[in-house]
C-alpha distance (Angstrom), angle and dihedral (degrees) to the residues before:
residue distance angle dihedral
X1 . . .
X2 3.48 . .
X3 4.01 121.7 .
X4 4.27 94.4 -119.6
X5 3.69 82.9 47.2
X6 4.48 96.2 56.5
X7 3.71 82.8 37.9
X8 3.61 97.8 54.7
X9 4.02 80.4 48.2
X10 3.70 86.1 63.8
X11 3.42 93.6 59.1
X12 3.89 115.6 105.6
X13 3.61 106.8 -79.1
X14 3.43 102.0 -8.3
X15 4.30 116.8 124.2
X16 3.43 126.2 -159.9
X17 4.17 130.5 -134.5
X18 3.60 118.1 175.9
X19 3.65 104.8 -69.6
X20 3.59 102.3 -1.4
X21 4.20 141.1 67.3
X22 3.57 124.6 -148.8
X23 3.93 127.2 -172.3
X24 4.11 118.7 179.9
X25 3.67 114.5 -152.4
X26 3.68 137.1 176.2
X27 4.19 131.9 -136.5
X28 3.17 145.9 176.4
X29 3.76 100.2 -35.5
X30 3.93 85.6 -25.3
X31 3.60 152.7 110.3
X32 3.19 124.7 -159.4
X33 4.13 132.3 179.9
X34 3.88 109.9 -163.3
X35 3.78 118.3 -172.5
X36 3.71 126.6 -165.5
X37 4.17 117.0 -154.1
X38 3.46 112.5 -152.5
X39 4.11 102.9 -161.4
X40 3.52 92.0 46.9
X41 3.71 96.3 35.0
X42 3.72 102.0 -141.8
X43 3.82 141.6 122.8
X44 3.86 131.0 -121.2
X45 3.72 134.5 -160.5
X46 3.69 128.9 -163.7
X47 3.56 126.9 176.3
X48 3.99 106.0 -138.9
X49 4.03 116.5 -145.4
X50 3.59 133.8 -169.6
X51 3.23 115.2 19.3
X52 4.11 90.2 -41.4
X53 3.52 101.3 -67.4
X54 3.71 91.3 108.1
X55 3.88 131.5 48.7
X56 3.35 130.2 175.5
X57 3.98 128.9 -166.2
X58 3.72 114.3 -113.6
X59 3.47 138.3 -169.8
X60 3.65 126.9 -105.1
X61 3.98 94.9 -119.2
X62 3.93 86.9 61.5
X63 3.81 96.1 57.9
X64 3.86 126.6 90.8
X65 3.75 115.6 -101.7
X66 3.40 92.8 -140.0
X67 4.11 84.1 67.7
X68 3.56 105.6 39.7
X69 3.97 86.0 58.1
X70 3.72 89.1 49.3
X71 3.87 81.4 57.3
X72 3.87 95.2 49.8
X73 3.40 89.6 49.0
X74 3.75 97.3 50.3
X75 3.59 90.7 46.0
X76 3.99 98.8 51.6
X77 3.87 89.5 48.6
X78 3.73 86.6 61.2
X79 4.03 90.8 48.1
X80 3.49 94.1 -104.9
X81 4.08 115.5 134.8
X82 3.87 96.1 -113.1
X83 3.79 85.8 -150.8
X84 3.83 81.5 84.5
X85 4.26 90.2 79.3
X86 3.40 88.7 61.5
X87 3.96 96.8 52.4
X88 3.62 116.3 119.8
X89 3.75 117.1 -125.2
């Protein structure tokens, strides 16, 4: 595992699994589950329904700015370039 990887696991609610992070967090009226792949480098959004049976990828243009920073931020405090969120896919 690499070290930006177990640091981004200490990051407030984020969990680690092998080679990827995942952090669950909740808006508005939302929830959202955002997982970060380290190999690949890239960040994805799902919009979880129900009562979290059911998630569904989303683009980035349909989530709140207020969370994608939050996931910038989490992801530079772990020494990853947070420009990464915003890579297309």
């Amino acid at each position: 595992m690499d070290d930006s990887l177990s640091a981004l696991g200490e990051q407030d609610g984020w969990k680690v699994d092998e080679f990827a992070a995942r952090v669950h967090y909740r808006g508005a009226d939302d929830y959202y589950s955002i997982e970060y792949y380290e190999p690949s480098h890239c960040v994805l959004y799902w919009k979880v329904k129900g009562d979290g049976d059911v998630a569904v990828p989303v683009g980035r243009g349909t989530v709140p700015g207020p969370l994608r920073e939050r996931v910038r931020q989490d992801l530079d405090a772990a020494g990853i370039d947070p420009t990464v969120e915003g890579r297309d896919l």
